[in-house]
C-alpha positions in Angstrom: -29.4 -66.7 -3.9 -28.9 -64.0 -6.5 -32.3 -62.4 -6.1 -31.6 -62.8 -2.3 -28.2 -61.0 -2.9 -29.8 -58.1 -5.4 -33.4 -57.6 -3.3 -32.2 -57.1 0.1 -29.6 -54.4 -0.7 -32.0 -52.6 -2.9 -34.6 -52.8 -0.2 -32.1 -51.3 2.7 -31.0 -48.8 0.2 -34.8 -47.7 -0.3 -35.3 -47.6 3.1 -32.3 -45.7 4.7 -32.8 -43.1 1.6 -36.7 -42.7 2.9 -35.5 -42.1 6.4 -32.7 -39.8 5.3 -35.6 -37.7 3.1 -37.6 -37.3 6.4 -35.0 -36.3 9.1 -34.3 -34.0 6.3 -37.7 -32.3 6.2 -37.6 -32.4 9.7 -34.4 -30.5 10.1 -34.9 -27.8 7.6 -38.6 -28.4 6.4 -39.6 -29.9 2.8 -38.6 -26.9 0.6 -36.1 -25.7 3.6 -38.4 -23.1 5.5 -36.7 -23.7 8.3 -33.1 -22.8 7.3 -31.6 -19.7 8.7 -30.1 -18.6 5.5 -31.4 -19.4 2.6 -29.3 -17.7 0.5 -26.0 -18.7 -1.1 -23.6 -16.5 1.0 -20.2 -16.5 -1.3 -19.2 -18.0 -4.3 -16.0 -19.4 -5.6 -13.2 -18.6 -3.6 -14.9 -16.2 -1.0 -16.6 -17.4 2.4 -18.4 -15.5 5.4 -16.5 -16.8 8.4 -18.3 -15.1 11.5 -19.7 -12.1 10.2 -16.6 -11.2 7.7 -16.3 -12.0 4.1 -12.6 -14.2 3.3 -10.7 -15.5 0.8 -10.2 -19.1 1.6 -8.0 -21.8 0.2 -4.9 -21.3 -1.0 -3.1 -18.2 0.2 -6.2 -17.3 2.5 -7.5 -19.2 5.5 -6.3 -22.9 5.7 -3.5 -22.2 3.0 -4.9 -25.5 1.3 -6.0 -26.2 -2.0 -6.3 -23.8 -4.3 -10.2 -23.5 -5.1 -11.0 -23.5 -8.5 -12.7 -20.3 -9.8 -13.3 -19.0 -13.4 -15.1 -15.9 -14.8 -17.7 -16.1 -17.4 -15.3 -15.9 -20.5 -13.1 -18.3 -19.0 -16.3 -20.7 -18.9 -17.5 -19.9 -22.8 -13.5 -20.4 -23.8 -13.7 -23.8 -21.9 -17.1 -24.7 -22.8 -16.0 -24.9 -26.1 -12.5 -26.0 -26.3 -15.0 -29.0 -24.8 -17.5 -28.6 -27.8 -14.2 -29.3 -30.2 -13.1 -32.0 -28.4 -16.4 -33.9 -28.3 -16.5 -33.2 -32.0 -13.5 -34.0 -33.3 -13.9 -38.0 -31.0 -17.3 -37.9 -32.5 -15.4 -37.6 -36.1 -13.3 -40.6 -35.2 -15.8 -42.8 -34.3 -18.1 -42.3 -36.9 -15.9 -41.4 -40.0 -18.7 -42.4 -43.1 -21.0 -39.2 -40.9 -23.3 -41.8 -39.6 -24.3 -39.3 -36.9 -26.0 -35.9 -37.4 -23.5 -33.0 -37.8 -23.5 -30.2 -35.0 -23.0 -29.9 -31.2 -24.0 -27.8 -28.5 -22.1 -24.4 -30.3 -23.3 -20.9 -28.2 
């Protein structure tokens, strides 16, 4: 019963992602020929609604969430703030420096 349980799943999975892959070729082609645009339009917070560029979530159209958008020194500063934090739990688990020393430091 187990195998029954863990093969059929994995079979139906297979097969709906198979048929999923070709509608998707079908729609917009295998590398997406077929798109209209095919390039990315806006980034972060900005969106082309009809033919004019927005600001949308919070305080632009919708009012919703505010989207989250950072420049490129805001993503060194967090990239490694995250680089300490790794390091210093990487400390803590291995105390006698039973892993190599150094991270992923720009």
């Amino acid at each position: 019963m187990s195998l029954i349980y863990f093969t059929v799943p994995v079979l139906v999975g297979y097969n709906v992602m198979q048929w999923a892959i070709s509608k998707s070729h079908e729609s917009i082609g295998e590398r997406g020929e077929k798109l209209a645009v095919k390039n990315v339009q806006a980034i972060g917070n900005k969106a082309y609604i009809g033919e004019e560029l927005k600001t949308v979530g919070a305080g632009g159209v919708g009012a919703g969430v505010k989207l989250v958008t950072s420049t490129q020194d805001e993503q060194i500063r967090i990239r490694r703030m995250l680089n300490e934090v790794i390091e210093r739990d990487r400390r803590r688990r291995y105390p006698d420096n039973q892993v190599k020393e150094g991270g992923n430091e720009d």
